[in-house]
C-alpha positions in Angstrom: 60.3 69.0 30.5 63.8 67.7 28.8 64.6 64.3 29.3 68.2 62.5 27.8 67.2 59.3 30.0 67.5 55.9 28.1 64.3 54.7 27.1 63.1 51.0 27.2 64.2 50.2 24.2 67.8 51.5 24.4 67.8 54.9 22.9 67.7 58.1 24.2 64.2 60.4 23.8 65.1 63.7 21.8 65.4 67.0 23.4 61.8 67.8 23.0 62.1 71.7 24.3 64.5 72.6 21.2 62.6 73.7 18.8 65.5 73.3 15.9 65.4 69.6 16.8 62.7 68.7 14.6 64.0 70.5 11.9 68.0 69.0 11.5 67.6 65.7 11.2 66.5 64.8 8.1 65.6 60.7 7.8 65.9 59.2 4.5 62.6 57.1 3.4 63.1 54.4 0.5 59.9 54.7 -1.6 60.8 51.9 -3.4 61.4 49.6 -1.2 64.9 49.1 -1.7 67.6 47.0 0.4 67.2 49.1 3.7 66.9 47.8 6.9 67.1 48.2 10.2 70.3 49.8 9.5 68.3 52.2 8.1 67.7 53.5 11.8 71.5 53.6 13.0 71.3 56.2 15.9 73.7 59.1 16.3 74.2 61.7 18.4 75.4 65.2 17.8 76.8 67.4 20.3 77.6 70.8 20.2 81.1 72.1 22.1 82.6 75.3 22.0 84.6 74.8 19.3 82.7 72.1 17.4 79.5 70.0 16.4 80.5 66.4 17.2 78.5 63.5 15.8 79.4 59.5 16.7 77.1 56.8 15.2 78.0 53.0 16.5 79.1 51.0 13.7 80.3 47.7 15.1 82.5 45.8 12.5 82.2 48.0 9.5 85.3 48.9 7.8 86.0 52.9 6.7 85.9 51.8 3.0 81.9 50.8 4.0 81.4 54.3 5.3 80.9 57.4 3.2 80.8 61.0 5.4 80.3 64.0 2.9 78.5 67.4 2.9 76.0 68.5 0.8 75.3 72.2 -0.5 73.1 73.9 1.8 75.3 72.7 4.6 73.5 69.6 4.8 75.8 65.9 6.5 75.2 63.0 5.2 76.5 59.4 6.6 75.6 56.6 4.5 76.7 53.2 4.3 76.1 50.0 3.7 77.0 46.6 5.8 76.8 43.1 3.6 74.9 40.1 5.1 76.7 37.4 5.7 77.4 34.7 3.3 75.0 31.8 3.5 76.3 28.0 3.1 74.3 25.7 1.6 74.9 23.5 4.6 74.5 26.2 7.2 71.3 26.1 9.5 71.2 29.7 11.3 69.2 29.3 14.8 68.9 33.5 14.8 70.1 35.9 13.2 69.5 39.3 14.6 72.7 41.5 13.4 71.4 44.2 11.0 72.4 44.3 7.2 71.6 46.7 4.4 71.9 50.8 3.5 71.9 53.3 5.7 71.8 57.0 5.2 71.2 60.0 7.8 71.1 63.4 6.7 71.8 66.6 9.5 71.3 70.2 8.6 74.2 71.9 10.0 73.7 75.5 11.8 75.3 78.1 10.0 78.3 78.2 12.2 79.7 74.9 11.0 83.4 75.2 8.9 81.6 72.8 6.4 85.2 72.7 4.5 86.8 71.7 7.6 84.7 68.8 8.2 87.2 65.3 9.4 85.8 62.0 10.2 87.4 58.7 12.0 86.8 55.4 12.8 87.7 53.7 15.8 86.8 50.4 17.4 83.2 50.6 15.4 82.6 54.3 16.4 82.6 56.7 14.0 83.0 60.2 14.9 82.6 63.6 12.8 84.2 67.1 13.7 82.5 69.7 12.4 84.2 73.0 13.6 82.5 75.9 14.6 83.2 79.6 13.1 84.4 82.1 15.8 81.1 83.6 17.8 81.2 87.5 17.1 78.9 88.9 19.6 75.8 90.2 19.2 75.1 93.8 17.8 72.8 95.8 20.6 71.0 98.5 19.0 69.0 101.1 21.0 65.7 101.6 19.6 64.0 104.8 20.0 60.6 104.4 21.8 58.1 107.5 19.8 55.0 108.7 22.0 
């Protein structure tokens, strides 16, 4: 049983019965520690139309000069970035601070039907979003198959 209901803690739940869904998103661990955080987990979705593999990850307040969108041989996305922490004062007293800071990088293995040179990205009000366009579906090839006996 599929289920693309929210879960408690604000996500969706993966489409469990596709068995290529395990296999295209590719995390990226930092073994050593480095300045990740939990930027490190910025959600995306990808959606397939038609004519194209859509992704949109929510990146509120980042610039497109703090995003980088490029594809890797192998047919392989990657979204990385990087959001500063704020300046601390000497004088300031923070009371909370729960806005994430720090890397981020998510790698998708794209299906080979993606136009991986026609691959546009764009920014708007903190969303980005990444066209990847699909090649023409040729049908497929029936072949009778002689049954001996």
């Amino acid at each position: 049983m599929t289920s693309l209901i929210p879960s408690i803690f604000g996500g969706r739940r993966s489409n469990n019965s596709d068995p290529m869904s395990l296999s295209l998103s590719l995390d990226v661990w930092d073994p050593f520690g480095g300045e990740t955080s939990a930027m490190a987990n910025t959600r995306i979705d990808w959606k397939e139309t038609p004519e194209a593999h859509i992704f949109k990850a929510d990146l509120p307040g980042m610039k497109k000069e703090e995003v980088k969108v490029e594809v890797e041989e192998g047919r392989v996305l990657q979204i990385s970035g990087e959001r500063s922490k704020e300046k601390e004062e000497k004088n300031d007293k923070w009371h909370r601070v729960e806005r994430s800071s720090g890397k981020f990088m998510r790698r998708f293995r794209l299906p080979e039907n993606a136009k991986v040179e026609e691959v546009k990205a764009s920014i708007e009000n903190g969303v980005l979003t990444v066209r990847v366009p699909k090649t023409k579906g040729k049908k497929p090839e029936i072949r009778s198959i002689e049954i001996s006996g």
